[in-house]
C-alpha positions as CSV (number, residue, x, y, z in Angstrom):
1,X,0.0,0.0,0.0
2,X,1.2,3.5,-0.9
3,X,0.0,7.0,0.2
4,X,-2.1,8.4,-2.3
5,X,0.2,10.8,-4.5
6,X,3.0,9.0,-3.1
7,X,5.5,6.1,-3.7
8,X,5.9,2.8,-2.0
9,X,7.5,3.5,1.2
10,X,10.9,1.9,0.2
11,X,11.5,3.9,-2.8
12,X,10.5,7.3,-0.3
13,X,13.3,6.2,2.1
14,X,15.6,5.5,-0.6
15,X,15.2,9.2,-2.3
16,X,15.2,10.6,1.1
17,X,18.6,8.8,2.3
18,X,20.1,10.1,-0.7
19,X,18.8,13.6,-1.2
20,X,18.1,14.8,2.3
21,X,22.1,14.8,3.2
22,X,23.0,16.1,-0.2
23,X,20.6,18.8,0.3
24,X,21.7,19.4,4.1
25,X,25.6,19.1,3.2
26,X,25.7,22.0,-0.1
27,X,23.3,24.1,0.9
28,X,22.0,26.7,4.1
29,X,17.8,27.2,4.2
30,X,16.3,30.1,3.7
31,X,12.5,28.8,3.4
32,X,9.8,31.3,3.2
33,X,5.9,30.7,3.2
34,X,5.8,26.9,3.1
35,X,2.4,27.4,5.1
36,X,1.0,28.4,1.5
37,X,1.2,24.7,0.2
38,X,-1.9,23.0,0.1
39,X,-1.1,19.9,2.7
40,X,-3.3,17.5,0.9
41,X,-4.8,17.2,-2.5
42,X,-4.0,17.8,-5.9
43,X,-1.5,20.7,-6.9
44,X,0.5,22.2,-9.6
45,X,3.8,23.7,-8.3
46,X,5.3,25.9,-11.2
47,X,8.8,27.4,-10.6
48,X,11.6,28.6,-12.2
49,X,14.5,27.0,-13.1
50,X,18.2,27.9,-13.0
51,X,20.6,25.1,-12.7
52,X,20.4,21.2,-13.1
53,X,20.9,20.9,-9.0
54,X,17.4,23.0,-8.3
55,X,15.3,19.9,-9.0
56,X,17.2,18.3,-5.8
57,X,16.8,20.9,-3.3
58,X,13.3,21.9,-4.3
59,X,12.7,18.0,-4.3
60,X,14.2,18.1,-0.6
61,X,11.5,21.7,0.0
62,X,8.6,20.0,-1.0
63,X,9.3,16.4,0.9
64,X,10.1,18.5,4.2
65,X,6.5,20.2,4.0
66,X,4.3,16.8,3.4
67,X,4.5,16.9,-0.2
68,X,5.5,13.9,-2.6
69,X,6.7,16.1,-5.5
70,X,6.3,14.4,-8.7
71,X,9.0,15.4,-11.4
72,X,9.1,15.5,-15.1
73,X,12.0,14.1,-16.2
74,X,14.0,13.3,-20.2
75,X,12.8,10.1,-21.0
76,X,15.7,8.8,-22.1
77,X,16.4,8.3,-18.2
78,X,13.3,6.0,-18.4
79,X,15.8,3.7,-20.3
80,X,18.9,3.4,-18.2
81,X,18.9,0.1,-16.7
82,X,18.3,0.6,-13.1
83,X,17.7,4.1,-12.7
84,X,14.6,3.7,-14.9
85,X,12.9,1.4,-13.0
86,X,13.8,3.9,-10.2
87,X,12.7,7.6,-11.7
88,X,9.3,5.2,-12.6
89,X,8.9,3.8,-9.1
90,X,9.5,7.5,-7.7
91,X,6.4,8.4,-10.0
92,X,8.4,10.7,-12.3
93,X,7.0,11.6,-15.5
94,X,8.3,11.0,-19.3
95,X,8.9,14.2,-20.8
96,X,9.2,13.6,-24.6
97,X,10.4,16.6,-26.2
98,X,9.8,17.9,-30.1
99,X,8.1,15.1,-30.1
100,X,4.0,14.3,-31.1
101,X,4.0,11.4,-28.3
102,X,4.5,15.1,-25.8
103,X,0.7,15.1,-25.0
104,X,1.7,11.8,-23.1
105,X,3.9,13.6,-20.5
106,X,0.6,15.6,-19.9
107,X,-1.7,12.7,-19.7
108,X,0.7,10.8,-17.1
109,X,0.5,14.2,-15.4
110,X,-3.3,14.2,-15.2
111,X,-2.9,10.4,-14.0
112,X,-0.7,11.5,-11.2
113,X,-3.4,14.4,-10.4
114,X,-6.7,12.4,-9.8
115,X,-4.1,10.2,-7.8
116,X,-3.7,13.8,-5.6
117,X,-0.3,14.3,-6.6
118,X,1.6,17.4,-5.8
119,X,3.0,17.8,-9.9
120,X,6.0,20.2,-9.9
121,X,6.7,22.1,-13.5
122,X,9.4,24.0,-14.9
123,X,6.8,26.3,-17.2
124,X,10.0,27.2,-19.0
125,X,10.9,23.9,-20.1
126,X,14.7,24.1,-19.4
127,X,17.1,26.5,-17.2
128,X,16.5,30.2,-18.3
129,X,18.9,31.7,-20.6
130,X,18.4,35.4,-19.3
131,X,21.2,37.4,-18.9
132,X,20.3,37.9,-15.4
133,X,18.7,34.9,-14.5
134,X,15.1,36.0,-14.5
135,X,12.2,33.5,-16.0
136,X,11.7,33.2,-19.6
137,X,8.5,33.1,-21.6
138,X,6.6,29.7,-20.0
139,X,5.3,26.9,-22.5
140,X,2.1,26.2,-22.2
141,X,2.0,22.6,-20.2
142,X,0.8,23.3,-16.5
143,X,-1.5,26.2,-17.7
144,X,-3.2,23.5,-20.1
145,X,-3.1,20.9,-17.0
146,X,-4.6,23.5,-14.7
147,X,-7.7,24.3,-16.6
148,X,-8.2,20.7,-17.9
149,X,-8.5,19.3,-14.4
150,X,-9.2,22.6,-12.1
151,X,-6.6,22.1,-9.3
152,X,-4.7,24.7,-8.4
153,X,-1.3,26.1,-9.5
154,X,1.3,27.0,-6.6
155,X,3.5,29.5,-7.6
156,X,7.3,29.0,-5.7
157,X,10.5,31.0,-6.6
158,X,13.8,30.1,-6.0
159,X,17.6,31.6,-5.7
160,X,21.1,30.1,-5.1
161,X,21.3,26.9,-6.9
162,X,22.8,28.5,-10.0
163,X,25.6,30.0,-7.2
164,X,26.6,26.1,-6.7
165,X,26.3,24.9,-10.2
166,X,25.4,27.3,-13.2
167,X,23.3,26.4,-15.7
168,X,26.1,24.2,-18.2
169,X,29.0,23.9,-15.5
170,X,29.7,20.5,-14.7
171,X,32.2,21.5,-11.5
172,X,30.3,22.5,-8.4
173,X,31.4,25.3,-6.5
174,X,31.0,24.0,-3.1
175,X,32.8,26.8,-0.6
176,X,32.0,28.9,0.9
177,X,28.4,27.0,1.3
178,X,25.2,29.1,0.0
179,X,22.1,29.8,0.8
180,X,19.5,28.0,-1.0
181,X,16.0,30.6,-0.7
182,X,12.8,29.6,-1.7
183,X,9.5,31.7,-1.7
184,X,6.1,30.3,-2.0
185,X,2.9,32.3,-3.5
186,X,-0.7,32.1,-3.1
187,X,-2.6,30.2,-6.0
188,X,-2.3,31.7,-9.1
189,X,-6.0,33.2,-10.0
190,X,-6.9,31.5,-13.1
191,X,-10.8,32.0,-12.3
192,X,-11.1,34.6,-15.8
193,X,-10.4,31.1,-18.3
194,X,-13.2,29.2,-16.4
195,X,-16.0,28.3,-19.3
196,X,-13.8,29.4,-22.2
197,X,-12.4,27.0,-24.5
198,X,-8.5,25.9,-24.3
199,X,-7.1,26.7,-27.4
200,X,-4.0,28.6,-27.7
201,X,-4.8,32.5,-26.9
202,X,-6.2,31.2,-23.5
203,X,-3.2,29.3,-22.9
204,X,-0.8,31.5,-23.8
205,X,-2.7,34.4,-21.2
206,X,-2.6,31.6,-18.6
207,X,0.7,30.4,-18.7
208,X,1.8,34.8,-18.7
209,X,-0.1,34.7,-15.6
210,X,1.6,31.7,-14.5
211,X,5.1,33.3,-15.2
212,X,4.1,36.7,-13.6
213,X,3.1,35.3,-10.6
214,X,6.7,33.5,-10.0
215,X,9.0,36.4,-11.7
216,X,7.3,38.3,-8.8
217,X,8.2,36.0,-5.8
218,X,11.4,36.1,-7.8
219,X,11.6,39.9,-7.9
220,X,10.7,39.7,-4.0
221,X,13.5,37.2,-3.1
222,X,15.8,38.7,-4.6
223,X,14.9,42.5,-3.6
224,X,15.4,43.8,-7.4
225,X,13.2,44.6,-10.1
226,X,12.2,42.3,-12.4
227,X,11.9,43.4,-15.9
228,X,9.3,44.5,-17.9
229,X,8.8,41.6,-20.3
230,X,9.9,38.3,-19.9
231,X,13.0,36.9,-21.9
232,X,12.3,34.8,-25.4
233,X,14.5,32.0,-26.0
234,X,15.9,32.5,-29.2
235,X,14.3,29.5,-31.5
236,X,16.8,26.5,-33.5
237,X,17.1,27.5,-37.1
């Protein structure tokens, strides 16, 4: 038997033995607001994303405030003998990327919802490229989740993981230790899409609402000013 949301309990003690002193060792905690995450029930967290360590620590965040968080991961990890059979008993998710089997990572998403998951996006899709660090334009994924099922969309920020390993280092800076801050928002009013169609205007408003809503918890962590328009990732070609 499982928790609902949750995994078995031996894969939760064996992500917690190996992420709770990883966490502890790198990082000091600056948590703020944790009260605003919905102990029970169904939930999209949306954050932003700045190196390949935040998943970890915001991982470690979550867990220490009752919440399972359920991660989308590459699915080529789904492959790896041994640590796919893990990431799938932790109840990670498949991403497939520029791919037309993506609608699946959003179908095991709603899955893991009417299970009462607590589902944690990165609306930007991969670590920002700003200049500064602040959140890029979102894709539309947890916007199109949140009006499809009606649960509610957490809005966290975070700041200091990109100090211990920027976004395409492979060499952590270790010393002198950081301070890993997180800031947690209120649910992100999405009450103005309820009744009209999803197609793509709506999701695009919803998902700048989405974005807004962390680049100001950001802007609030990190005592500056955000800017004015969120940064576009220049597109292949």
């Amino acid at each position: 038997m499982r928790r609902p949301g949750w995994p078995t309990k031996f894969w939760v003690a064996l992500a917690v033995v190996i992420v709770k002193p990883i966490s502890w060792l790198l990082v000091k905690k600056d948590w703020r607001r944790a009260d605003l995450l919905p102990r029970e029930g169904a939930m999209i967290m949306a954050t932003n994303h700045l190196s390949w360590l935040d998943p970890i620590l915001i991982a470690h965040f979550l867990y220490n405030n009752g919440r399972w968080p359920v991660i989308l991961a590459k699915a080529a990890l789904f492959t790896v003998p041994g640590l796919g059979r893990a990431v799938r008993s932790l109840l990670a998710i498949p991403v497939y990327r520029g791919s037309a089997d993506a609608i699946r990572s959003l179908g095991s998403a709603e899955e893991r919802i009417a299970e009462g998951s607590c589902v944690m996006f990165y609306p930007e899709g991969t670590c920002t490229r700003d200049p500064n660090l602040w959140p890029m334009e979102g894709k539309t994924g947890a916007a199109r989740l949140a009006l499809e099922t009606g649960v509610p969309v957490i809005p966290v920020a975070h700041w200091g993981a990109q100090e211990i390993l920027p976004y395409g280092s492979k060499r952590p800076r270790l010393l002198p230790r950081k301070t890993f801050r997180v800031l947690v928002g209120p649910p992100v009013d999405l009450s103005k899409y309820q009744g009209r169609p999803i197609q793509a205007d709506v999701l695009r408003e919803a998902t700048a609402d989405i974005m807004a809503a962390i680049t100001a918890l950001l802007a609030e962590l990190r005592g500056e000013k955000a800017p004015d328009a969120p940064f576009k990732k220049p597109s292949r070609g």
